[in-house]
C-alpha positions as CSV (number, residue, x, y, z in Angstrom):
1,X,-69.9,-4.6,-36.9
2,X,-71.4,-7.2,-39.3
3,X,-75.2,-7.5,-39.4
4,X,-76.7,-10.6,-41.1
5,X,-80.5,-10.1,-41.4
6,X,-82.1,-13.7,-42.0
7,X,-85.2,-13.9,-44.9
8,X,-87.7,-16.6,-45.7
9,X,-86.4,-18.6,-48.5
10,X,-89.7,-18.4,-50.4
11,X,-91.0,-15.0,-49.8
12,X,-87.8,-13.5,-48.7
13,X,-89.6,-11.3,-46.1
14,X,-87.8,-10.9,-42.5
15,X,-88.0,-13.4,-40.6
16,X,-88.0,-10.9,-37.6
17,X,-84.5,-11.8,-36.0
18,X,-81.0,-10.7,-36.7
19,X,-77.4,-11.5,-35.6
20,X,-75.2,-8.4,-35.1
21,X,-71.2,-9.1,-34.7
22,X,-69.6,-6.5,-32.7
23,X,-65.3,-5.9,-33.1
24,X,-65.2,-6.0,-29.4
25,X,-66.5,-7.8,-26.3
26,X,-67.4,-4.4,-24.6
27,X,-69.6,-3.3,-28.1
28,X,-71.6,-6.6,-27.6
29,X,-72.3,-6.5,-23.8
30,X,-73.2,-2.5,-24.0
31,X,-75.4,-3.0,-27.0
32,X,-77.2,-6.2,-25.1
33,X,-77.5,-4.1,-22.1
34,X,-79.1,-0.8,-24.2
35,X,-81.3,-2.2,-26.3
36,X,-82.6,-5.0,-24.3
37,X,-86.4,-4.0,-23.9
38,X,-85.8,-0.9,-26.1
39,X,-88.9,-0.2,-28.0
40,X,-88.2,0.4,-32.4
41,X,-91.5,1.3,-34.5
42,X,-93.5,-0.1,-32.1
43,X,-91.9,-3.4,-31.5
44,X,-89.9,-4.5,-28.4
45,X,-86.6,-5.5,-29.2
46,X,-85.4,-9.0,-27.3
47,X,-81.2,-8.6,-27.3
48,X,-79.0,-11.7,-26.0
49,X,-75.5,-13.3,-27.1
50,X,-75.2,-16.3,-29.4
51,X,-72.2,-19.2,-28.0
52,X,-71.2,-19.6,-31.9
53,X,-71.8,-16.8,-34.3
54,X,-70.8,-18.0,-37.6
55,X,-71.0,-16.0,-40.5
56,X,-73.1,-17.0,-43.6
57,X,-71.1,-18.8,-46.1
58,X,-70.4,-16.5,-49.1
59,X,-70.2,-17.9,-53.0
60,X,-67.0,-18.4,-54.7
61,X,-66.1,-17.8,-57.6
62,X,-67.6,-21.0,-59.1
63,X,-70.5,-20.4,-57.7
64,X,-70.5,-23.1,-54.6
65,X,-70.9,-21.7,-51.0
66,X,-67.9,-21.1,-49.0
67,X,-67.1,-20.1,-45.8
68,X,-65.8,-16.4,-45.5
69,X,-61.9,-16.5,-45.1
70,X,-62.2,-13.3,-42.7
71,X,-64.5,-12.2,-40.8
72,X,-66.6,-9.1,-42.7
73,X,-67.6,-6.5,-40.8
74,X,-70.2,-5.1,-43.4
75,X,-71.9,-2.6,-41.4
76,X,-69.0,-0.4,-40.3
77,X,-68.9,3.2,-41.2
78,X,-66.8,4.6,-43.6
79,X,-64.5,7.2,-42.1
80,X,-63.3,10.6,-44.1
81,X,-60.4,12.3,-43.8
82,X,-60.5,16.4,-44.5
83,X,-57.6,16.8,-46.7
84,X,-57.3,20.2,-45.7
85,X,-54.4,22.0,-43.7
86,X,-54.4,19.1,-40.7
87,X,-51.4,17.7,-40.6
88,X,-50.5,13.5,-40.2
89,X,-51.4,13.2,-36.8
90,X,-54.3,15.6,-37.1
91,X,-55.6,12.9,-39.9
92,X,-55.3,9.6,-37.9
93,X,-56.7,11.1,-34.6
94,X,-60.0,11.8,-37.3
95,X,-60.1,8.2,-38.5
96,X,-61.0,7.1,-34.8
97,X,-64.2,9.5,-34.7
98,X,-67.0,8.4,-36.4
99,X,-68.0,11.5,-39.2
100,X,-71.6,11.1,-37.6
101,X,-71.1,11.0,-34.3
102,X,-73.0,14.0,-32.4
103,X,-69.8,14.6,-30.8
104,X,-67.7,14.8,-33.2
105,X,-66.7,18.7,-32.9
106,X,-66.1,18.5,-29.3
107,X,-64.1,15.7,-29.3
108,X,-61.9,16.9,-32.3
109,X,-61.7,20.6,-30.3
110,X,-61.0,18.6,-27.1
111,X,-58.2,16.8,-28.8
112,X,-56.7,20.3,-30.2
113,X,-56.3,22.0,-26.5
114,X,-54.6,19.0,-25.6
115,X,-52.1,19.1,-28.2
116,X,-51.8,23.1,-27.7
117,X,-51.1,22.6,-24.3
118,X,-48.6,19.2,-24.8
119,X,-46.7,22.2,-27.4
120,X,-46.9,24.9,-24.7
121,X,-45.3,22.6,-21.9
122,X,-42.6,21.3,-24.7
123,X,-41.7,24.9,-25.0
124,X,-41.3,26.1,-21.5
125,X,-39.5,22.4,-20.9
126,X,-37.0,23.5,-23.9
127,X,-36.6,27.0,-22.7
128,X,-35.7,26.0,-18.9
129,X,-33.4,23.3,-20.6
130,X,-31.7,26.4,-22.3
131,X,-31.3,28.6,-19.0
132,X,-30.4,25.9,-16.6
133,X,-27.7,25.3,-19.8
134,X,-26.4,28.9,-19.6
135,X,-26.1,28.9,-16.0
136,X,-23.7,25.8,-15.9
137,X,-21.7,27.4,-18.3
138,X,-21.2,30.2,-16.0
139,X,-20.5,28.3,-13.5
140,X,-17.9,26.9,-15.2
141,X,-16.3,30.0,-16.1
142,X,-15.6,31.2,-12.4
């Protein structure tokens, strides 16, 4: 998400719009449809999409305004990884939760049953495997 607040050039106060850039079509036409109307310290919030977003230029290193060779998406929250005893795939299902998310815990126990019960059928699939296995070599034997 990039967010690019707009200020008066001589006071540098607000000038009471933004532009917020969304990774993903489906961000931008949920957060259009929530907030639309929604009501923020007593002020009513007017949402709607913008044809042609384009981000504020940025200044180079000699000082003239370019334009931004990527796009920056400045508002995004930075993810942390417990570096405790999860293992790899423990770690990168945790980057794709947002540490603040209310739902954080439920998800992350959610996501542990499934992976208990993905090991539990891997087992019994292995151990059938291993029967089914001892019975053709019997058969063979006869």
């Amino acid at each position: 998400m990039d967010v690019n607040l707009p200020r008066d050039k001589t006071t540098g106060n607000p000038r009471g719009f933004a532009f917020l850039m969304y990774e993903d079509q489906r961000s931008t036409v949920l957060a259009v449809d929530n907030l639309n109307g929604a009501n923020v310290l007593g002020k009513t919030l007017r949402v709607d999409h913008v044809k042609n977003y384009k981000q504020p230029k940025v200044k180079g290193g000699d000082g003239e305004w370019e334009e931004p060779e990527e796009q920056s998406l400045n508002a995004r929250p930075e993810m942390i990884i417990d570096g405790g005893h999860a293992s790899d795939s423990d770690a990168s299902s945790v980057i794709s939760i947002d540490p603040e998310d209310p739902m954080r815990d439920y998800i992350l126990a959610q996501r542990k049953e499934e992976k208990a019960l993905k090991k539990s059928k891997k087992s019994k699939k292995s151990k059938k495997s291993k029967t089914s296995k001892k019975r053709r070599g019997d058969d063979d034997k006869r």
